[in-house]
Backbone as CSV, one residue per row, in Angstrom:
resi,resn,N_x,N_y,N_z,CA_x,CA_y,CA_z,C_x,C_y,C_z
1,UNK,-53.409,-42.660,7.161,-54.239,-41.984,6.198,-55.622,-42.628,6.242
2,UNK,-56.578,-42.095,6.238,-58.237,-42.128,6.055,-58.594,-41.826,4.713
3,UNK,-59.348,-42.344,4.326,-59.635,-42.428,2.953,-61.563,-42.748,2.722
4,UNK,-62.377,-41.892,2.531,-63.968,-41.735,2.359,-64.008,-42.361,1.362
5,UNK,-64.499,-43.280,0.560,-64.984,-43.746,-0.850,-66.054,-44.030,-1.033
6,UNK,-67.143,-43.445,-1.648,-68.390,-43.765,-1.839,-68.203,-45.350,-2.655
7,UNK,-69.366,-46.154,-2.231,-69.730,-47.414,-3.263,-70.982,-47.763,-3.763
8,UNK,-71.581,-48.097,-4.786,-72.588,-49.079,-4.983,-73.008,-49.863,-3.785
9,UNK,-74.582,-49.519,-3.520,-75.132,-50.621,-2.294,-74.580,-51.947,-2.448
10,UNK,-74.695,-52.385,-3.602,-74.812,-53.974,-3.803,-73.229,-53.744,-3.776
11,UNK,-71.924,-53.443,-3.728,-70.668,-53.712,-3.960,-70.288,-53.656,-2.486
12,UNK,-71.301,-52.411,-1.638,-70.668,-52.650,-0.430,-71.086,-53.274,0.238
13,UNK,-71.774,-54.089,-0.109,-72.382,-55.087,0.830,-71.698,-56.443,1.137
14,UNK,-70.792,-56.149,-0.141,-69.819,-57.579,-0.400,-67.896,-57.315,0.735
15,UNK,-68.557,-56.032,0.739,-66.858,-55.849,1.741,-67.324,-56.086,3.708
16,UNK,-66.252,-55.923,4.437,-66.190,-56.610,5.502,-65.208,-55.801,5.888
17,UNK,-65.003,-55.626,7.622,-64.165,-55.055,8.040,-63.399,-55.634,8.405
18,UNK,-61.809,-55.479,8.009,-60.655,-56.137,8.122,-59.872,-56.447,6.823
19,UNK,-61.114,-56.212,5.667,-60.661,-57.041,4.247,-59.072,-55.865,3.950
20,UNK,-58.526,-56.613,2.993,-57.377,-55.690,2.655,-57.922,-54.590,1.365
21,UNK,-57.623,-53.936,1.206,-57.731,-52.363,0.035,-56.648,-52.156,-0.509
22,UNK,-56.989,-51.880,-1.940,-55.691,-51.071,-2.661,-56.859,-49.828,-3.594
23,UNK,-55.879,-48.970,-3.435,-56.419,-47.906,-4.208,-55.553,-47.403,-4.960
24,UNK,-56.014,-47.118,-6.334,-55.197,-47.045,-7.758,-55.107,-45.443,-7.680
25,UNK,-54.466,-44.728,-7.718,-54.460,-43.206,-7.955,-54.872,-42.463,-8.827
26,UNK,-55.410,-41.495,-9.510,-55.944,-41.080,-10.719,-54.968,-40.609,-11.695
27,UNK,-54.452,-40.848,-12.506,-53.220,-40.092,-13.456,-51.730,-40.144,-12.647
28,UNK,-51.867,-41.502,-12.432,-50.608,-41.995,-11.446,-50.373,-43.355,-11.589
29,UNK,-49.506,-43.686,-11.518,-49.684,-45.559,-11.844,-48.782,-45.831,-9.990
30,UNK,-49.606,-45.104,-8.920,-49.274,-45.252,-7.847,-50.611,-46.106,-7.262
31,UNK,-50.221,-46.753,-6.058,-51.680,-47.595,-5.385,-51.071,-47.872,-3.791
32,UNK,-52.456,-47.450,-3.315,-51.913,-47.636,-2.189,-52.893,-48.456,-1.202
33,UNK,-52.270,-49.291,-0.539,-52.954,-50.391,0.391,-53.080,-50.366,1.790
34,UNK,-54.353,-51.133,1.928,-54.842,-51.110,3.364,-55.813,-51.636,4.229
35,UNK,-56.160,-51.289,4.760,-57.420,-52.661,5.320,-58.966,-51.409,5.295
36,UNK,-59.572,-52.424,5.258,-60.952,-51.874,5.551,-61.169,-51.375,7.233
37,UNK,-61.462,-50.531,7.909,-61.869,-50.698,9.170,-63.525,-50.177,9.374
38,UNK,-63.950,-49.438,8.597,-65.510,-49.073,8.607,-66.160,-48.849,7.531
39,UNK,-67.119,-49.441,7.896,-68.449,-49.562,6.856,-69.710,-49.173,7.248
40,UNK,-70.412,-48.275,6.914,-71.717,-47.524,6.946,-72.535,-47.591,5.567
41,UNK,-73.840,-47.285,5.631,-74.748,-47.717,5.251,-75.139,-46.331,4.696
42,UNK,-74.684,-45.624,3.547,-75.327,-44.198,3.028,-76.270,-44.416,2.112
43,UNK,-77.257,-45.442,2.043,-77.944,-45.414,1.265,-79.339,-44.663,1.866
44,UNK,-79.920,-43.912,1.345,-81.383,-42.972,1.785,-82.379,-43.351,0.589
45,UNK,-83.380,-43.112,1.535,-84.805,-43.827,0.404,-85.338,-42.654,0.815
46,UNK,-86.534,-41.922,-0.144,-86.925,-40.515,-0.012,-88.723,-41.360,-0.452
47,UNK,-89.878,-41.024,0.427,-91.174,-41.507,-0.306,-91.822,-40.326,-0.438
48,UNK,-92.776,-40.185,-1.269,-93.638,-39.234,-2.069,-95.263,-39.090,-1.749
């Protein structure tokens, strides 16, 4: 399973590829774990 999660610049800056993941489910007391394997940079700056 693949899993997209948007983050906070400053939060993803603190993860690493390899780290372990758990993800809590929404209206589920299910979680499911896993490793990090990619990290990209979606932050865009727009000038005026």
């Amino acid at each position: 399973m693949v899993l997209s999660i948007n983050f906070n610049a400053d939060d993803a800056e603190k993860m690493y590829v390899g780290e372990t993941a758990t993800v809590s489910l929404s209206n589920s007391f299910s979680k499911i774990s896993g490793t990090v394997s990619y990290i990209t940079s979606g932050t865009t700056y727009t000038e005026y």
